[in-house]
TORFI-384723 format. One record per residue (C-alpha): residue in one letter; x, y, z. Coordinates in nm, 3 decimals, decimal comma. Example, Ala and Ser with C-alpha at 12.3 -4.5 7.8 and 13.67 -1.06 7.14 Angstrom:
% residues 2
residuo east north up
A 1,230 -0,450 0,780
S 1,367 -0,106 0,714
This chain:
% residues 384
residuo east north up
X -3,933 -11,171 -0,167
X -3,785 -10,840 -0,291
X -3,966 -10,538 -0,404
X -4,206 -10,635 -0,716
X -4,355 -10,352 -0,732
X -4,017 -10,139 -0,756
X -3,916 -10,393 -1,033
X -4,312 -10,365 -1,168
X -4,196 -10,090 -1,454
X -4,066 -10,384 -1,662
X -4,387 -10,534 -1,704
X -4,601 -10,242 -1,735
X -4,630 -10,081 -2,098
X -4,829 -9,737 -2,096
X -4,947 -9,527 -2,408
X -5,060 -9,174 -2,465
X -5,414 -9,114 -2,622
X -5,179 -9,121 -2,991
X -5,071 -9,475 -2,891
X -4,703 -9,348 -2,779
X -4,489 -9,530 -2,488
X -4,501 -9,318 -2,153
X -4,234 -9,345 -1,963
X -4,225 -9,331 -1,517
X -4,242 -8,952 -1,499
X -4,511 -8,942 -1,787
X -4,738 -9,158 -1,575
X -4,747 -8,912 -1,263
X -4,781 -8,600 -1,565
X -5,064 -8,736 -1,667
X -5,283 -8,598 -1,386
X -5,147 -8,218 -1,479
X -5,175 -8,260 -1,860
X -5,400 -8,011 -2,055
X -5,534 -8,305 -2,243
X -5,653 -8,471 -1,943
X -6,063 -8,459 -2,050
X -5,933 -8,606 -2,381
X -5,780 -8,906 -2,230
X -6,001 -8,975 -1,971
X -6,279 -8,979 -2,278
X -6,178 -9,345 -2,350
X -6,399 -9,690 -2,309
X -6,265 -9,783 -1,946
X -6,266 -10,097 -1,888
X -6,006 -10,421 -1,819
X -5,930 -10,687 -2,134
X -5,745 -10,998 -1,969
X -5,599 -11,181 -2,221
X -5,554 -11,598 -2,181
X -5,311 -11,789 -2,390
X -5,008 -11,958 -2,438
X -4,690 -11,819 -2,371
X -4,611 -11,727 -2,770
X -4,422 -11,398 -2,799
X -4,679 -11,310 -3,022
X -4,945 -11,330 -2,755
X -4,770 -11,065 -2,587
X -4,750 -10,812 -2,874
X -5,104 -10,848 -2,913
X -5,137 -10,716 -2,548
X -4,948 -10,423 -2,646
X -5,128 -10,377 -2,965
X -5,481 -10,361 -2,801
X -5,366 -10,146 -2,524
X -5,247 -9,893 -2,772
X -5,559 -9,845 -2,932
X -5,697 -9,655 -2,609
X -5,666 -9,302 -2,451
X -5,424 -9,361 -2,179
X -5,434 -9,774 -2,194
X -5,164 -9,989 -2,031
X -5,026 -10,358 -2,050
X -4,956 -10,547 -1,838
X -4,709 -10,897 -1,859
X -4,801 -11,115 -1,577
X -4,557 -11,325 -1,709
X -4,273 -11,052 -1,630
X -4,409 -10,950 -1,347
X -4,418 -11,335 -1,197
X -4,042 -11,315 -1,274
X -3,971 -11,012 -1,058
X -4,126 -11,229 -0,743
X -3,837 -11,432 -0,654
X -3,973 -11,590 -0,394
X -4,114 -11,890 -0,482
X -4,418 -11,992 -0,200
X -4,644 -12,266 -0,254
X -4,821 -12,262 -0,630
X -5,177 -12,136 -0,430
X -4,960 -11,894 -0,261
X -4,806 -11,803 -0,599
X -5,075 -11,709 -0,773
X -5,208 -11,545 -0,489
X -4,925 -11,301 -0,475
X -4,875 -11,243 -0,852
X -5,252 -11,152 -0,866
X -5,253 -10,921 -0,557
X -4,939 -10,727 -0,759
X -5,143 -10,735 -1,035
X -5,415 -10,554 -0,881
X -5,164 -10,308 -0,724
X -5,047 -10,226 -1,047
X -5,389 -10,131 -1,184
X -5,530 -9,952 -0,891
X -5,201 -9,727 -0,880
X -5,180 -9,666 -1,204
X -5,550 -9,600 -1,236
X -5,522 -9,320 -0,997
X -5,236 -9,183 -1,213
X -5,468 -9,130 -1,494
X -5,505 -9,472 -1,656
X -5,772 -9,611 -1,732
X -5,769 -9,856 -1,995
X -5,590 -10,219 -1,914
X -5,469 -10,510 -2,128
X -5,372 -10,779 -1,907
X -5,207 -11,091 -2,054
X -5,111 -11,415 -1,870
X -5,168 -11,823 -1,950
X -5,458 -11,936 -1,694
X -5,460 -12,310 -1,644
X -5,798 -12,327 -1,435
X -6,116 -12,137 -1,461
X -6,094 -12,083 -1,105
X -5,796 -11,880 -1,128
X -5,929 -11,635 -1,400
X -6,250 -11,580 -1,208
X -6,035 -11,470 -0,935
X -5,857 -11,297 -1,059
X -6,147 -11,098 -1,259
X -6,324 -11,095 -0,856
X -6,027 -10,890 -0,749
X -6,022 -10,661 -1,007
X -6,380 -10,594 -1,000
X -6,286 -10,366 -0,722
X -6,128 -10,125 -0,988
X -6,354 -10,160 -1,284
X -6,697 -10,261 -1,364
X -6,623 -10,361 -1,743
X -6,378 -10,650 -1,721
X -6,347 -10,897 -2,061
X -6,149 -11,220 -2,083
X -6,061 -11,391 -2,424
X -5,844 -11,665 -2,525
X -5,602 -11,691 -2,818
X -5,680 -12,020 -3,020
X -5,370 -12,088 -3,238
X -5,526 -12,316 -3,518
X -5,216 -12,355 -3,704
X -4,974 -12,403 -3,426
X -4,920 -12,819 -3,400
X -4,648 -12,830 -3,145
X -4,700 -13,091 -2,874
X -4,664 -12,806 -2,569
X -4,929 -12,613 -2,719
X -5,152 -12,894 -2,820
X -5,126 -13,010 -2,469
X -5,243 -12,679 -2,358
X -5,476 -12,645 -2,555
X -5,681 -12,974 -2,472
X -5,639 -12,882 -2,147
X -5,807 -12,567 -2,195
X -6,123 -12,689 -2,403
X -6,149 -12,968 -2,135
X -6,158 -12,651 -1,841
X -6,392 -12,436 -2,090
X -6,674 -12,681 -2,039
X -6,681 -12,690 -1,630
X -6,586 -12,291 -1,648
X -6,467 -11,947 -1,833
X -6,122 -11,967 -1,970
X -6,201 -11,658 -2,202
X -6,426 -11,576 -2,506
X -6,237 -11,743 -2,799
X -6,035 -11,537 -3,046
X -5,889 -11,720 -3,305
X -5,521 -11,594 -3,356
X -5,475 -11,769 -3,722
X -5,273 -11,470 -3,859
X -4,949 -11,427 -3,769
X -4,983 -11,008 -3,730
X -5,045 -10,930 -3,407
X -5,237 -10,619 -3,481
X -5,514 -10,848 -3,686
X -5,590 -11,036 -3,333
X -5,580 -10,714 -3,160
X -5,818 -10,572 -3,410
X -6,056 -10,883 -3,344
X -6,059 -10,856 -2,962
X -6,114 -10,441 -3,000
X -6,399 -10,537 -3,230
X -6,565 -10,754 -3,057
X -6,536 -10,537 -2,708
X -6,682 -10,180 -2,932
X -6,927 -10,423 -3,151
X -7,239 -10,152 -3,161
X -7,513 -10,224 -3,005
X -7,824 -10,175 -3,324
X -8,201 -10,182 -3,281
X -8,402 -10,326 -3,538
X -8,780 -10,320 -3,641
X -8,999 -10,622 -3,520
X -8,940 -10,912 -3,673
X -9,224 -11,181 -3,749
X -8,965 -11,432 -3,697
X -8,826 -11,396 -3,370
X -9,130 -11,620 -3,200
X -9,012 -11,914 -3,464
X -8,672 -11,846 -3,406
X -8,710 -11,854 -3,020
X -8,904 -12,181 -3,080
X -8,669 -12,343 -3,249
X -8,401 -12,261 -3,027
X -8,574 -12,354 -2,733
X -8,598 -12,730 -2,906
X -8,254 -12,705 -2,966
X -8,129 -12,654 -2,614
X -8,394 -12,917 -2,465
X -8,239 -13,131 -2,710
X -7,913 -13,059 -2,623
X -7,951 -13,101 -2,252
X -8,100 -13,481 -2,289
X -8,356 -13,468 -2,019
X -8,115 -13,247 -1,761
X -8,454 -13,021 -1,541
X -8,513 -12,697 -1,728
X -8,760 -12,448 -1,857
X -8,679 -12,183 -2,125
X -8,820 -11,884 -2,119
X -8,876 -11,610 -2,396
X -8,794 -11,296 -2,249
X -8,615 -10,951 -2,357
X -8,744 -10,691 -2,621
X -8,782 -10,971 -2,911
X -9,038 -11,169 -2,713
X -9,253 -10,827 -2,671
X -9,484 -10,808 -3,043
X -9,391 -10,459 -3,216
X -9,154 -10,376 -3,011
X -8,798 -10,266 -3,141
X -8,497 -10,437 -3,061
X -8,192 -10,552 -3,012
X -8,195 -10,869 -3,272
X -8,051 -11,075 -3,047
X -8,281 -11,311 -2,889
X -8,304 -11,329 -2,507
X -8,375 -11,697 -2,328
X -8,410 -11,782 -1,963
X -8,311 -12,133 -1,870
X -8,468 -12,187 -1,486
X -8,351 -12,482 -1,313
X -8,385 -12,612 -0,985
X -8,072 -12,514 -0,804
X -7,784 -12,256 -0,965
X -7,561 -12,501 -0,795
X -7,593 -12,720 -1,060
X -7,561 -12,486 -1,344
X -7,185 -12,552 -1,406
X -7,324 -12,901 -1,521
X -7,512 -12,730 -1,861
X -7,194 -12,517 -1,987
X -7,091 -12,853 -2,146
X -7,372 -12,930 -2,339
X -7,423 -12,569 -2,430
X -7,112 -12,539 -2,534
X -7,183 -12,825 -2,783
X -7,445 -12,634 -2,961
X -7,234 -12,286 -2,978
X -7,310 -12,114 -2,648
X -7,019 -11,958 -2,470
X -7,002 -11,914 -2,117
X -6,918 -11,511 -1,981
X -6,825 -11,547 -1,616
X -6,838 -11,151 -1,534
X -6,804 -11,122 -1,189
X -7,121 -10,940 -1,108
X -7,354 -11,210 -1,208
X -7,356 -11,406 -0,874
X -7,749 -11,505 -0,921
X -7,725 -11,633 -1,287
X -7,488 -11,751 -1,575
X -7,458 -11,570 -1,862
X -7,423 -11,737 -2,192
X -7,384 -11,588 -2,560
X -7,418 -11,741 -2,914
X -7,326 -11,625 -3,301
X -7,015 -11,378 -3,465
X -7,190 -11,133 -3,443
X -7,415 -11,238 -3,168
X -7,705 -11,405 -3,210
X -7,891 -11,524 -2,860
X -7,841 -11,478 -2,485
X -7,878 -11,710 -2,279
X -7,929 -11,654 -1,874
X -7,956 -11,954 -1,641
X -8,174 -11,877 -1,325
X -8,275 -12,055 -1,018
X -8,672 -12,144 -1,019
X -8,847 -11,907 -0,806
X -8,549 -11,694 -0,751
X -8,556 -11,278 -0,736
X -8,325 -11,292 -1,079
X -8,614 -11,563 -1,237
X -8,931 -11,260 -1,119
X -8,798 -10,981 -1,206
X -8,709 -11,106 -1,591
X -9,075 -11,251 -1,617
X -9,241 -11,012 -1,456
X -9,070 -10,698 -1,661
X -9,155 -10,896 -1,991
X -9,524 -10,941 -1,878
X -9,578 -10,595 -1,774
X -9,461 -10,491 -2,129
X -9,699 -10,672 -2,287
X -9,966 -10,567 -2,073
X -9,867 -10,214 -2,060
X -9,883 -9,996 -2,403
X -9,717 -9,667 -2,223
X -9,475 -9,847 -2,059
X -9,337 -9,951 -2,378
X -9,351 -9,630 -2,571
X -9,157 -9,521 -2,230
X -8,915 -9,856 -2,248
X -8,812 -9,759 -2,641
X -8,783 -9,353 -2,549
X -8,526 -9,511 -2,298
X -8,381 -9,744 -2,534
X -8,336 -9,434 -2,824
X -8,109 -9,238 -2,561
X -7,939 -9,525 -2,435
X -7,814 -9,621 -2,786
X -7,707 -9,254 -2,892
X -7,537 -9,185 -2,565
X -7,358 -9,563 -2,541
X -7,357 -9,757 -2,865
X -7,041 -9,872 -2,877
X -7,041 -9,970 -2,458
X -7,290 -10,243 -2,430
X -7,227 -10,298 -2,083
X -7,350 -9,913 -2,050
X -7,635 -9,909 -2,287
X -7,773 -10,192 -2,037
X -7,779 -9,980 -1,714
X -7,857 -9,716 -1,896
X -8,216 -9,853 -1,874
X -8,178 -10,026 -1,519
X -8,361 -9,721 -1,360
X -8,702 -9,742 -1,531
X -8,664 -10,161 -1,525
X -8,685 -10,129 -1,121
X -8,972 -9,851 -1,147
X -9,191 -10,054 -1,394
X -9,152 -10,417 -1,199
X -9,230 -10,198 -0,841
X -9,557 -10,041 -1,009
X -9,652 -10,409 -1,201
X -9,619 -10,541 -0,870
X -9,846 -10,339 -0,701
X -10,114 -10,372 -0,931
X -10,080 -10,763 -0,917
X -10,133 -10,666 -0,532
X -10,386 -10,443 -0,542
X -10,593 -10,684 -0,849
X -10,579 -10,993 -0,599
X -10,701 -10,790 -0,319
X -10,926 -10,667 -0,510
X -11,066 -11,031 -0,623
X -11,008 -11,155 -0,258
X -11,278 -10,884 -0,112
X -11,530 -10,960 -0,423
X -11,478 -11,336 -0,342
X -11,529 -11,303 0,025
X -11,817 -11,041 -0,037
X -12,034 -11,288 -0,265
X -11,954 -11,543 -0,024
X -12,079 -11,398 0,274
X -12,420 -11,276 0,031
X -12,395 -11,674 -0,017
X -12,473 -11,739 0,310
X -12,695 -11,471 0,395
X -12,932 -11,563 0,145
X -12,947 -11,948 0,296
X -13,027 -11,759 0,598
């Protein structure tokens, strides 16, 4: 195999904070430019973008990446061309995604942050891979997937059966539709939907009936497969504010089963978001704008406790929820447009409220344990 990553340069696009090419030697400037605290001021993250091979598909790439301080594309497709070797198709995509990774880590520490990565995944193994290996560089990592409505050509419609067939065992990528022919409308789509603010609204009456209702729904859906759903989240706490987007936990038997429910969830609009830090649940969202979340936990698991037990001591607790919504007011105003921020903005006083709810459940059966044992041994000394 010859150098790829001398013939990388081909594949990579890079833009300036005004959405202007850089060039080799502006890549390496960037770490001594005056502007530096403005372009490192951008959402960082990693948008992976799944479709077919149109040329269009690329341009969108290049139109997302623009939109960031610093942001970069980069064509798999072009970069698979500069590997000339050609090893066994496991050892293929092996290589390509190691390069891939290359590319972002080294360019990352040349001051950029931002990535658009575009390639046509055939398995939902290989983009959760992939997505596992560049975890390593960034913590916010979105995939999507072009849907082409108008586009009847036999290739593509191939494709594209094959992909809905490998969205319902897997994540192929949260679907975009690309029905206009500008590539700056998709790209405006996938930008929104990544920055979509995160709002709080007032209590709503409603949200028990709506929870209700959509609880039916799924047990419906899932014709007799084992499951309880859970209410859980900010809209299952009365007066609370909140996101309105309501919060279910589906707890099954064993997680190693849970690839078996994307299908039928699917059916009733739930899309499957393999990010690659959830390795003790699946994550599942619903509605333009969104609507529910859905988590699928293991029955009697850590991931199952902690989202029960942090919803009970809320509504046991009236300080800890004036604390909770303090927390929630600074999260929003310091990350509204990063939702994957906002959340661990709050992780800190999530662990300190479920350690102190704990210990009271400790200390309260202890406590009933000694008054139980206490009237039992009166009990018997009175027989005596």
């Amino acid at each position: 195999m010859r150098n790829a990553r001398s013939a990388t340069w081909s594949s990579l696009h890079c833009y300036d904070c005004r959405g202007l090419p850089l060039f080799c030697d502006d890549r390496v400037a960037l770490l001594f430019c005056d502007d530096r605290a403005a372009l490192l001021s951008g959402e960082f993250m990693i948008a992976i973008i799944n479709s077919f091979p149109f040329p269009i598909a690329a341009e969108v790439a290049i139109r997302l990446a623009r939109r960031y301080n610093a942001g970069a594309c980069l064509d798999m497709h072009a970069l698979s061309a500069n590997i000339a070797a050609q090893p066994p198709e496991n050892a293929e995509s092996e290589i390509l995604f190691d390069e891939a990774c290359q590319v972002v880590f080294s360019e990352k520490h040349q001051g950029i942050e931002d990535f658009v990565i575009s390639y046509t995944f055939d398995t939902p193994d290989k983009l959760k891979h992939l997505r596992g290996l560049l975890s390593r560089c960034d913590n916010e990592i979105y995939a999507f997937r072009l849907c082409f409505a108008c586009e009847t050509g036999h290739a593509y419609n191939r494709w594209n059966r094959q992909q809905e067939e490998c969205a319902n065992i897997g994540d192929m990528g949260f679907e975009i539709s690309a029905a206009s022919k500008d590539p700056e409308t998709t790209a405006q789509a996938i930008w929104d939907d990544i920055h979509a603010p995160v709002e709080l609204s007032d209590y709503q009456r409603k949200w028990p009936e709506m929870f209700a209702a959509e609880k039916a729904r799924i047990l419906n859906a899932l014709l007799g497969m084992p499951g309880e759903v859970e209410h859980i989240g900010s809209t299952a706490i009365p007066g609370m504010i909140a996101k309105p987007v309501l919060d279910l936990l589906l707890i099954i038997d064993d997680l190693r089963t849970a690839r078996q429910y994307i299908r039928p969830l699917r059916e009733i609009g739930y899309a499957f978001i393999d990010y690659p830090q959830n390795t003790t649940r699946l994550f599942f969202r619903k509605g333009k704008p969104r609507s529910q979340h859905l988590h699928i936990v293991e029955q009697g698991s850590s991931e199952a406790q902690d989202h029960l037990d942090f919803r009970d001591a809320l509504l046991r607790d009236e300080l800890l929820r004036e604390e909770y919504l303090r927390v929630k007011q600074e999260a929003l105003q310091e990350h509204q447009l990063r939702r994957a921020l906002y959340g661990e903005r709050k992780t800190a006083l999530i662990r300190k409220a479920l350690a102190q709810y704990r210990m009271r459940s400790i200390r309260s059966r202890h406590a009933a344990l000694c008054s139980c044992t206490d009237l039992t041994s009166r009990s018997v000394n009175a027989r005596l």
